[in-house]
C-alpha positions in Angstrom: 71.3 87.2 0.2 72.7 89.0 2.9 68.9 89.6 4.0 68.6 86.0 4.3 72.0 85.0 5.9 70.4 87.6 8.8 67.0 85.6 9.1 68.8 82.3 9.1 71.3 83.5 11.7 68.4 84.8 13.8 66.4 81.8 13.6 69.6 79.5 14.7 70.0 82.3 17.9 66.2 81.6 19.2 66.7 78.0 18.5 70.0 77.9 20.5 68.4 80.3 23.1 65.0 78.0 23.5 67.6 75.2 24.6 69.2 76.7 26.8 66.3 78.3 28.9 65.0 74.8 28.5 68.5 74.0 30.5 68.0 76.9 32.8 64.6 76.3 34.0 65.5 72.7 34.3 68.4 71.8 36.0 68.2 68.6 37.5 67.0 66.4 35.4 66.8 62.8 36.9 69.1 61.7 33.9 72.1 63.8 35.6 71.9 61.8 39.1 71.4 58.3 40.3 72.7 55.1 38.2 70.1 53.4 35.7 72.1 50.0 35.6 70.8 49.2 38.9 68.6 46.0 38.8 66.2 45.1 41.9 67.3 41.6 41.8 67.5 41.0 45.8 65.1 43.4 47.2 65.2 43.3 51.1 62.5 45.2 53.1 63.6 48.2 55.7 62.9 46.1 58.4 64.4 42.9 57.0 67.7 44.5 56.9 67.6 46.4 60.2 66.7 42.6 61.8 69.5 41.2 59.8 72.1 43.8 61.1 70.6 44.4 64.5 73.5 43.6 66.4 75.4 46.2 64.6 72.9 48.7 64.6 72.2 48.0 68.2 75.8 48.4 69.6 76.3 51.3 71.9 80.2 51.6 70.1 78.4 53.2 67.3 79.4 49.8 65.5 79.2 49.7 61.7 79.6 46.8 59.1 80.3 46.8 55.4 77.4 44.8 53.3 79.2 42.3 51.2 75.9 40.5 50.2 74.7 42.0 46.9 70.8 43.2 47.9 69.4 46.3 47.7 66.3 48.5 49.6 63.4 50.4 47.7 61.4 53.0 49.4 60.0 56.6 49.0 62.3 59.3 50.5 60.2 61.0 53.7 63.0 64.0 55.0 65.5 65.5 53.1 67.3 69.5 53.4 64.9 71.4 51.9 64.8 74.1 55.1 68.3 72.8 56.6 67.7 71.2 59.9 68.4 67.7 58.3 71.7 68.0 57.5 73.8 65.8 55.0 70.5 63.0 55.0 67.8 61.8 53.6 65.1 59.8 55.2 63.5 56.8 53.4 60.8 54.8 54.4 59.1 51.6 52.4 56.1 51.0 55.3 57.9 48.5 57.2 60.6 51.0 58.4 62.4 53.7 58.5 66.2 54.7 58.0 68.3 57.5 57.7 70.8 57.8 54.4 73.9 59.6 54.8 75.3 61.9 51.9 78.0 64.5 51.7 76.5 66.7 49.8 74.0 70.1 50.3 70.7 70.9 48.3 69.7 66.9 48.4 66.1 68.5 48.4 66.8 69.6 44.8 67.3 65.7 43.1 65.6 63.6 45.8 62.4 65.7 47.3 59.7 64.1 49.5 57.9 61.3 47.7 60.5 60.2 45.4 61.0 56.6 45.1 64.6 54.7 44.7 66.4 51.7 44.7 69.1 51.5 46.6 72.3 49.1 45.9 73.1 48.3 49.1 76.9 46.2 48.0 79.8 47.6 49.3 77.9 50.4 51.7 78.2 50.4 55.1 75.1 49.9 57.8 75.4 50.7 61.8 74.4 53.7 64.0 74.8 56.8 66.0 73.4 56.7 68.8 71.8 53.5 68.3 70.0 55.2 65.2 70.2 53.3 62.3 71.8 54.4 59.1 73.3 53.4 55.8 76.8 55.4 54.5 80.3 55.1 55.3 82.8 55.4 58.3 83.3 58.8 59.0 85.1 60.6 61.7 83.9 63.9 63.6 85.7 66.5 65.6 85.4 64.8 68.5 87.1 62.0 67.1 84.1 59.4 66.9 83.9 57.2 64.0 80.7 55.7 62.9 78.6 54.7 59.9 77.6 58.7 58.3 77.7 60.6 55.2 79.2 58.8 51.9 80.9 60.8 49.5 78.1 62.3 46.7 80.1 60.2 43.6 80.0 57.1 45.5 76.1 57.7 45.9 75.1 58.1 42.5 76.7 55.0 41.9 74.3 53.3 44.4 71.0 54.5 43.4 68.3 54.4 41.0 65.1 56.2 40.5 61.3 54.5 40.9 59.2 56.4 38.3 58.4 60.2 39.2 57.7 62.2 42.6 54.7 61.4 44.5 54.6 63.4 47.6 50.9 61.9 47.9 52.5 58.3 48.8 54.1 60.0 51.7 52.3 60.2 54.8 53.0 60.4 58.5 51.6 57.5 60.9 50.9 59.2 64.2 53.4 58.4 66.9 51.8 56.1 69.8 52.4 58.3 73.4 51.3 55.0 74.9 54.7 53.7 73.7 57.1 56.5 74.5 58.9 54.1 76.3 59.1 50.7 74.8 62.3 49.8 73.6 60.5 47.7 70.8 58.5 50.6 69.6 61.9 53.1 69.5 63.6 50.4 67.3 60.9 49.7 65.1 60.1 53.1 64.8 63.0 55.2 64.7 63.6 56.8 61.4 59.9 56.6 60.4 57.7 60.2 59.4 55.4 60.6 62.6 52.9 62.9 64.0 53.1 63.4 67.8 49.3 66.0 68.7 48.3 68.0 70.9 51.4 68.9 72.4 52.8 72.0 73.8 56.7 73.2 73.3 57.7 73.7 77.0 58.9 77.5 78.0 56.8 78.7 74.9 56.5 82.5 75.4 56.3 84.1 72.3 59.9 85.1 72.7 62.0 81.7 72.9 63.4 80.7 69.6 63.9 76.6 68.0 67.3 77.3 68.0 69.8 79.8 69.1 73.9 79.7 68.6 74.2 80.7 72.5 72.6 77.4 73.4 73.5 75.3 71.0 76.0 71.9 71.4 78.7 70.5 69.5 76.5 69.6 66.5 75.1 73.3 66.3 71.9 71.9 67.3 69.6 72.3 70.3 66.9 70.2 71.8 63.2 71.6 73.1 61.3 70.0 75.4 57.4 68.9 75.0 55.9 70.0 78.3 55.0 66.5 80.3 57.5 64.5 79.1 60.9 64.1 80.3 63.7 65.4 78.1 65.3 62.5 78.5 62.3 61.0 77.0 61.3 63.0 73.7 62.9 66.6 72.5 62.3 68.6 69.5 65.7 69.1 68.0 66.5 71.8 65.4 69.7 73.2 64.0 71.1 76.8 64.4 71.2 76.2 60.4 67.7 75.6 60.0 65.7 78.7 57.9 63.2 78.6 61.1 65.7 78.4 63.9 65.4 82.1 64.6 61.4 81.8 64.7 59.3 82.1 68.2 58.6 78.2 69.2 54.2 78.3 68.8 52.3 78.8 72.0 49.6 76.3 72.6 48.6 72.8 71.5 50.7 72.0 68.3 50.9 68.6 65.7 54.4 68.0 65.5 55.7 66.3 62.2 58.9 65.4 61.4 61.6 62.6 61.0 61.4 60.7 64.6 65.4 59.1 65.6 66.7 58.8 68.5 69.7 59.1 70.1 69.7 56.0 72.9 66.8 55.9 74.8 65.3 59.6 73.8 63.3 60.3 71.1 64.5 63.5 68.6 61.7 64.8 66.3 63.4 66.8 63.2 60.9 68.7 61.6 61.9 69.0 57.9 60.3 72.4 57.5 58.3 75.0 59.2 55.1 73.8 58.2 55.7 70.7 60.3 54.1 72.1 63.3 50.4 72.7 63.4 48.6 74.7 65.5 45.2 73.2 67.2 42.4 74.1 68.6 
């Protein structure tokens, strides 16, 4: 008996054991985040609600609005934190546009990688910009005292979204950004927000020695902007976070293809690259 009592005991240990490293391995499961009980009942495209809000969004007070009209936004998440120069965001795209979600929360990468589709309930969210970039959260105040549509706390989004079916990084790919249009106002508004690919550029003051990002030159948002050699900084800038896992790395000599989440900030373009892989080398 007592021979038995040890087998059974034994058997209920692996069983208990196999469950949790079934846990361990796997822990975020999509049934921990995001709120099945969302419906797509009023489905508005990106660039239906950027049009419908575009006096908001376009207001250089950093104007937001709350969204009292019950419609929501689907689309594939294109830029998230997984190497930490996009900070507190993600970056969704649905082919017509482009927009930047804020979220108070770290390791987004985890629960909503690249590729991932959601539905977003829009109600009772606020829309605007910073900088004349467009973005969904909620009021929020920096240092500096500037309030404007940013990060939402991370209970109030899983209340607002849903998941589409499973990660598909293959649905995800960058359009290449039109030089021609560097700048035309309609193609910075249409396009801001959007996953591009800017080629055969060079970083300017590339020596082998100068760094993305360094805390000696860095602003008030721990972030510092690198210029593409012929174009004007106040044009286009590479801009990378002291926080970012590559911001201690040499900027790449030569021709490079840039990749990365294209906003702006007024009239100048800022490329975040999402990871370090974003910029190519080329012949």
């Amino acid at each position: 008996m007592r021979k038995i009592g040890y087998t059974l005991f034994a058997l209920v240990c692996m069983s208990f054991t196999a469950c949790m490293d079934k846990d361990w391995n796997d822990p975020n499961r999509s049934d921990a985040y995001g709120n099945s009980s969302i419906k797509a009942t009023h489905v508005v495209t990106i660039a239906q609600l950027k049009q419908d809000y575009k006096d908001v969004i376009a207001a250089t007070s950093n104007a937001y609005q709350k969204i009292d009209a019950d419609i929501q936004i689907k689309g594939r998440i294109t830029g998230n934190d997984i190497q930490g120069n996009i900070y507190n965001n993600i970056a969704l795209s649905d082919g017509t546009g482009g927009i930047l979600i804020g979220i108070a929360q770290g390791g987004l990468f985890s629960y909503l990688p690249v590729g991932q589709e959601i539905l977003v309930n829009l109600k009772d969210l606020y829309v605007g910009s910073y900088g004349l970039q467009a973005q969904i959260g909620t009021p929020f105040t920096n240092a500096r005292g500037v309030t404007y549509v940013s990060r939402m706390n991370r209970y109030l989004w899983n209340e607002h979204f849903s998941y589409v079916g499973v990660p598909d990084a293959s649905q995800v790919t960058a359009e290449e950004f039109n030089l021609a249009k560097i700048a035309d106002a309609d193609y910075l508004a249409s396009h801001s927000g959007r996953l591009m690919t800017i080629k055969g550029v060079k970083f300017a003051g590339a020596d082998g020695k100068k760094m993305y990002a360094t805390a000696q030159e860095k602003d008030a948002a721990n972030s510092v902007n690198r210029a593409l050699e012929g174009y004007n900084a106040q044009q286009i800038v590479v801009r990378t976070s002291t926080y970012a896992d590559f911001a201690a790395l040499p900027l790449p000599q030569g021709k490079v293809n840039i990749t990365g989440i294209f906003t702006r900030f007024r009239n100048t373009w800022q490329i975040l690259i999402r990871q370090e892989s974003d910029v190519q080398q080329v012949k």
